[in-house]
C-alpha positions in Angstrom: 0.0 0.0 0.0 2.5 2.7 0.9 4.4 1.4 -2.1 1.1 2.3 -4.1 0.8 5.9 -2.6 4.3 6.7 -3.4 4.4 5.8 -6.9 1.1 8.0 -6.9 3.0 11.0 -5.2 5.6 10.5 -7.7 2.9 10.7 -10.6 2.0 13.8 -9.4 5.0 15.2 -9.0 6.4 14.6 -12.3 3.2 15.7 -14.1 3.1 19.1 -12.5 6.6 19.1 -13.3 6.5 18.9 -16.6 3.3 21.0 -16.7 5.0 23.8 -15.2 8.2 23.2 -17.7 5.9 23.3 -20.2 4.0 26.7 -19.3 8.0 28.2 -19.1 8.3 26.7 -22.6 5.4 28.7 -23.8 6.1 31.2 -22.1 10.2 32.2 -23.7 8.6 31.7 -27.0 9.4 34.8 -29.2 5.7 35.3 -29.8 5.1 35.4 -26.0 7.5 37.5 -24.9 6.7 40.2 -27.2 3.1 39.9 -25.7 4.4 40.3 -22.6 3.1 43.6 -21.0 5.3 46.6 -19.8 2.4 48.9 -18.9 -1.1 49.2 -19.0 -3.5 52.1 -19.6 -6.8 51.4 -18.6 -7.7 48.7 -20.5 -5.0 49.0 -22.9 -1.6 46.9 -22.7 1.8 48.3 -24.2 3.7 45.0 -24.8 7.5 44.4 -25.0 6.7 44.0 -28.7 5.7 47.8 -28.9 8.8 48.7 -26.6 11.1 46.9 -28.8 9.6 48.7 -32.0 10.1 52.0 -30.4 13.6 51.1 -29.6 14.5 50.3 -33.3 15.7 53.9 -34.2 18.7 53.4 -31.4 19.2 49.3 -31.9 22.0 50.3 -34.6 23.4 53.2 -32.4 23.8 51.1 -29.5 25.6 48.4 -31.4 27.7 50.9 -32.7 28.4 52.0 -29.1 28.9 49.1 -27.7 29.1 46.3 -29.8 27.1 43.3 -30.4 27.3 41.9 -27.0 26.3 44.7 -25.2 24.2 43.4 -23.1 27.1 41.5 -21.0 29.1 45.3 -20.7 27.0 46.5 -17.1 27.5 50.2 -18.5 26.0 49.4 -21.3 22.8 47.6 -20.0 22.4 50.5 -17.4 22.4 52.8 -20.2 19.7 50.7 -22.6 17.4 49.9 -20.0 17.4 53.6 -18.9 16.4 54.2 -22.1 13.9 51.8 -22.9 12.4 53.3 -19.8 12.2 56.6 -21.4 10.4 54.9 -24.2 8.1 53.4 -22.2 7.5 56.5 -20.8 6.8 57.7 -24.0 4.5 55.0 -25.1 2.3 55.2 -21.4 1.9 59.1 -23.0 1.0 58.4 -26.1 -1.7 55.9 -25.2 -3.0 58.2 -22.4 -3.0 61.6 -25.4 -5.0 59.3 -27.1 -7.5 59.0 -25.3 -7.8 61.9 -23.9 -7.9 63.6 -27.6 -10.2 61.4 -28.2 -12.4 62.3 -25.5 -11.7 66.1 -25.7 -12.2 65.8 -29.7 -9.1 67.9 -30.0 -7.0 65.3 -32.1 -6.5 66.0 -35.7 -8.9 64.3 -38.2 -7.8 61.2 -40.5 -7.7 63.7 -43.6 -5.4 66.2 -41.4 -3.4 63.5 -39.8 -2.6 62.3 -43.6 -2.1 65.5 -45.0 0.6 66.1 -42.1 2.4 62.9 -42.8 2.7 63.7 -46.7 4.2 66.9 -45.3 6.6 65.7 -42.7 7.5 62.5 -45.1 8.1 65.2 -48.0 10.3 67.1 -45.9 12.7 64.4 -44.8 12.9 63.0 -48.9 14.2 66.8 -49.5 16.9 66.5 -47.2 18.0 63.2 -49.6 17.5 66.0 -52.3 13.8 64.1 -53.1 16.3 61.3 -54.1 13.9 57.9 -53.2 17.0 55.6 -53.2 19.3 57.8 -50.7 16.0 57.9 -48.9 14.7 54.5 -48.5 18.8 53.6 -47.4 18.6 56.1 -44.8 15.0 54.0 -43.7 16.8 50.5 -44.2 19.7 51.8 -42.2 17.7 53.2 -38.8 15.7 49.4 -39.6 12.3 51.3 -40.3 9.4 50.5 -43.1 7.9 53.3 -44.7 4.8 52.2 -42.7 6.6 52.2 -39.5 8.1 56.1 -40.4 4.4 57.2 -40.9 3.7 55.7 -37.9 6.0 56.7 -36.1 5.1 60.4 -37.7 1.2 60.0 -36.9 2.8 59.5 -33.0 4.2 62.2 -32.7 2.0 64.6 -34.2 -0.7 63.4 -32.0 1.8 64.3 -29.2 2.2 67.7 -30.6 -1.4 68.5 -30.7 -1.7 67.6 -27.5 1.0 69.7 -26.4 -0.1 72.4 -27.9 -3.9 72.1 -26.4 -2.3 71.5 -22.8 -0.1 74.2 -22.3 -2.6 77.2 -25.0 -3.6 79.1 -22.1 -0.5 79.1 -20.0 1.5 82.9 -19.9 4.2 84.4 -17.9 3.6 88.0 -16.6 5.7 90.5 -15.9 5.0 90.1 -12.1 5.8 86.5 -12.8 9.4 87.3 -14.7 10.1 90.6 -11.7 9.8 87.9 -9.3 12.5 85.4 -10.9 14.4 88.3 -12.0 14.6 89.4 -8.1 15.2 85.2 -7.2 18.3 85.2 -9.2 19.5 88.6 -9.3 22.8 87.8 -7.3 23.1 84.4 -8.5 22.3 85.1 -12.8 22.0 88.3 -13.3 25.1 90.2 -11.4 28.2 90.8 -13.1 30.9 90.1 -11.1 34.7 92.0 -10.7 36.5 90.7 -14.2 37.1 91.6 -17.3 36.4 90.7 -21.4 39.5 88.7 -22.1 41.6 87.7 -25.5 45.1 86.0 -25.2 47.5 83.9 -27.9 48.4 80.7 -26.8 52.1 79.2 -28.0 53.8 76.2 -26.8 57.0 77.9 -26.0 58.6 80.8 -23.6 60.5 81.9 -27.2 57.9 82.5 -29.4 55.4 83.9 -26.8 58.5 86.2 -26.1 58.5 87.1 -29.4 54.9 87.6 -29.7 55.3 90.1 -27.1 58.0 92.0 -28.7 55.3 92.3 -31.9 53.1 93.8 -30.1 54.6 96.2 -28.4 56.3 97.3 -31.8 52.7 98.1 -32.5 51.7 95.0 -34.7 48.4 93.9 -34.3 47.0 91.6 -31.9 44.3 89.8 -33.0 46.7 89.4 -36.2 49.6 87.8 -34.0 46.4 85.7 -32.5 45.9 84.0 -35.7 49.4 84.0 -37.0 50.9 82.5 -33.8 48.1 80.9 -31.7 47.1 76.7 -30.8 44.3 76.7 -29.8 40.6 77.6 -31.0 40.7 81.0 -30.4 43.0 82.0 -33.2 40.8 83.1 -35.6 38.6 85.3 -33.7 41.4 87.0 -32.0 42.6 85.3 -29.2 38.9 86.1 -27.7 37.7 84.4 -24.6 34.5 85.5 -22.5 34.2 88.4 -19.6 36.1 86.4 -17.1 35.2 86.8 -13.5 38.2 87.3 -11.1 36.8 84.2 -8.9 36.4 81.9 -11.5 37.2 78.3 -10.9 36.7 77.7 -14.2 40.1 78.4 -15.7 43.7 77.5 -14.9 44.3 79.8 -11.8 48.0 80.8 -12.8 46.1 82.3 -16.4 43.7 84.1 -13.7 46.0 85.1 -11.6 48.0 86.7 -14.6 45.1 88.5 -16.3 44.0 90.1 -12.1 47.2 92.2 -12.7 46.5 94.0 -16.1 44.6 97.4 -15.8 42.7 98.7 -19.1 43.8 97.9 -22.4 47.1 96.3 -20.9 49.1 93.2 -22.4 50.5 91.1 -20.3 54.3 89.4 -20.7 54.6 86.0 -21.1 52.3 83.3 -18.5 53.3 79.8 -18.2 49.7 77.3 -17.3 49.2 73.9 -17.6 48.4 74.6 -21.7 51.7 76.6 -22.7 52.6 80.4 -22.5 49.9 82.9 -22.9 50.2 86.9 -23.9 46.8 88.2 -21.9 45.2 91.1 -22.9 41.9 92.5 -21.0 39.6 95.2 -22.2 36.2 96.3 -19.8 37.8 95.6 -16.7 35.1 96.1 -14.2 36.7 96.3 -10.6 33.2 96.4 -8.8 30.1 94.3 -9.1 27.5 95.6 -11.8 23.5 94.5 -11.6 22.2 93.8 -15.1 18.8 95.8 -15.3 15.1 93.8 -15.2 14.3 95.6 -18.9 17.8 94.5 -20.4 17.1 90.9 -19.6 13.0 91.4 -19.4 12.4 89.0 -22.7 14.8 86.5 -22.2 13.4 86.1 -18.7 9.7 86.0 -19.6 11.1 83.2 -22.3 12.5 81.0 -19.4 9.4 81.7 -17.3 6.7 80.9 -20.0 9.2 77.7 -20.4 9.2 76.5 -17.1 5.3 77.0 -16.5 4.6 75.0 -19.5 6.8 72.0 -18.5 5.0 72.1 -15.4 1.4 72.4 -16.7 2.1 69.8 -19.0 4.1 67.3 -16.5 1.3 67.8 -14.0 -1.3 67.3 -16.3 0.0 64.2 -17.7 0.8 62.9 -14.4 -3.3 63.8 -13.3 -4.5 61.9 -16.5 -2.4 58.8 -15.6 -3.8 58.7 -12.5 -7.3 59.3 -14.1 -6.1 55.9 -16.3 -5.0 53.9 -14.1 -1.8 53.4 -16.0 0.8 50.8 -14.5 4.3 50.1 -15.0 5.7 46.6 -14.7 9.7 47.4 -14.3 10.5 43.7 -14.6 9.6 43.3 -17.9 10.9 46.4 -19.5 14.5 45.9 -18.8 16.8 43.4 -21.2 
């Protein structure tokens, strides 16, 4: 009898076994994993099949990168699932502009949505100069279908629209830019103690001596600049950018060099880290100057009206998935 129950245990056994290595079976199946989800909006799944077609643009680039077996470099698989995260991300906001548009009737209609990809596709064939072949390479080579660029096109302009509808009645004021202008006064918009900057950079003390000499013969120095200099600067005259006296940001014997030159002065030869440099400083400005609210008013209403639209729109999108119900499942989205 127990020998009975046992060989009964061990026919149990065996057949869930094998049931359970056969549901894994089914499961690692090409067909199956691309079904398998890596979000859900409302009712709607985004499946690692959709992920994997978004990520076809950047296969090639990443192989490029990395090489074909990326996905045993750790750097590499950090960077690649971080960015099939970002395309989830994209795809959970596509889905959820959908319906939304849908719902708000503010999507474009079929005969718009066509008549924008004929316009977009005609655009990208000009860039080929309208020559089909170059163009259809350029498809081949990013692993794309025609149908799968128009897709990819109809995507994103449902994305603009809904952009555009989201953020239509956002604005900046002026009370709104006055009171960043006053938040960062100090910090972005105070000139500090410095002065606008040009030198020639040589490798040697004997022809940055000679350089010197030049100069003050009376030969020109933004001439000498391009004659004599190494470095990127040459051929706009040696120029660099109003340099503030506190900077960290450039070798400190260079600084320290350019602090002793009053108005319109040239400076003798200074050894850095890069070679010898002949300095010369113009707008030296020994005291801090405060850039006025009307100088900078547009470019800070710009930033403003920037900021509050990234925000309308991140909050709203964040409130609609909520609405949605949308989920991420982590595990599946990473290689």
């Amino acid at each position: 009898m127990k020998n009975i129950k046992k060989m009964i245990t061990m026919a149990i056994i065996t057949v869930v076994t094998l049931t359970t290595a056969g549901c894994n079976m089914i499961e690692k199946t090409p067909e199956a994993i691309a079904k398998t989800p890596v979000a859900k909006v409302a009712n709607k799944k985004i499946t690692k099949g959709d992920l994997d077609k978004k990520m076809l643009p950047y296969d090639q680039m990443i192989i490029q990168q990395f090489g074909e077996d990326y996905k045993s470099n750790p750097e590499a698989v950090e960077g690649v699932n971080n960015l099939r995260t970002q395309m989830v991300d994209q795809l959970v906001a596509l889905q959820v502009f959908t319906k939304k548009g849908e719902e708000l009737k503010v999507l474009p209609t079929t005969e718009e949505m066509d008549a924008e990809v004929e316009k977009r596709l005609g655009d990208m064939k000009t860039m080929f100069g309208n020559d089909e072949e170059k163009f259809e390479e350029a498809m081949k080579a990013q692993g794309l279908t025609l149908e799968e660029l128009k897709e990819f096109i109809k995507e994103d302009t449902t994305m603009t629209k809904m952009h555009e509808y989201i953020v239509k009645d956002v604005v900046a004021s002026e009370e709104d830019s006055k009171a960043y202008y006053e938040e960062n006064k100090e910090k972005l918009y105070t000139q500090k103690p410095g002065a606008n900057v040009s030198h020639i950079l040589v490798k040697d003390e004997e022809t940055s001596k000679l350089i010197k000499s030049k100069i003050d013969s009376g030969e020109d120095f933004a001439a000498l600049a391009k004659e004599y200099g190494t470095d990127g600067t040459k051929d706009s005259g040696g120029q660099l950018p109003f340099i503030e006296y506190d900077t960290e940001g450039y070798d400190q014997d260079f600084v320290k060099g350019m602090k002793e030159l009053k108005e319109g002065e040239v400076s003798d030869p200074i050894k850095s880290q890069f070679g010898y440099h002949i300095i010369k400083v113009s707008g030296v400005k020994d005291t801090p100057e405060v850039i006025e609210f009307d100088v900078v008013k547009q470019q800070i209403t710009d930033e403003v009206l920037k900021t509050k639209k990234k925000e309308t729109f991140d909050n709203t999108l964040k409130d609609w998935e909520k609405e949605l119900k949308v989920k991420r499942y982590k595990e599946n989205i990473n290689i």
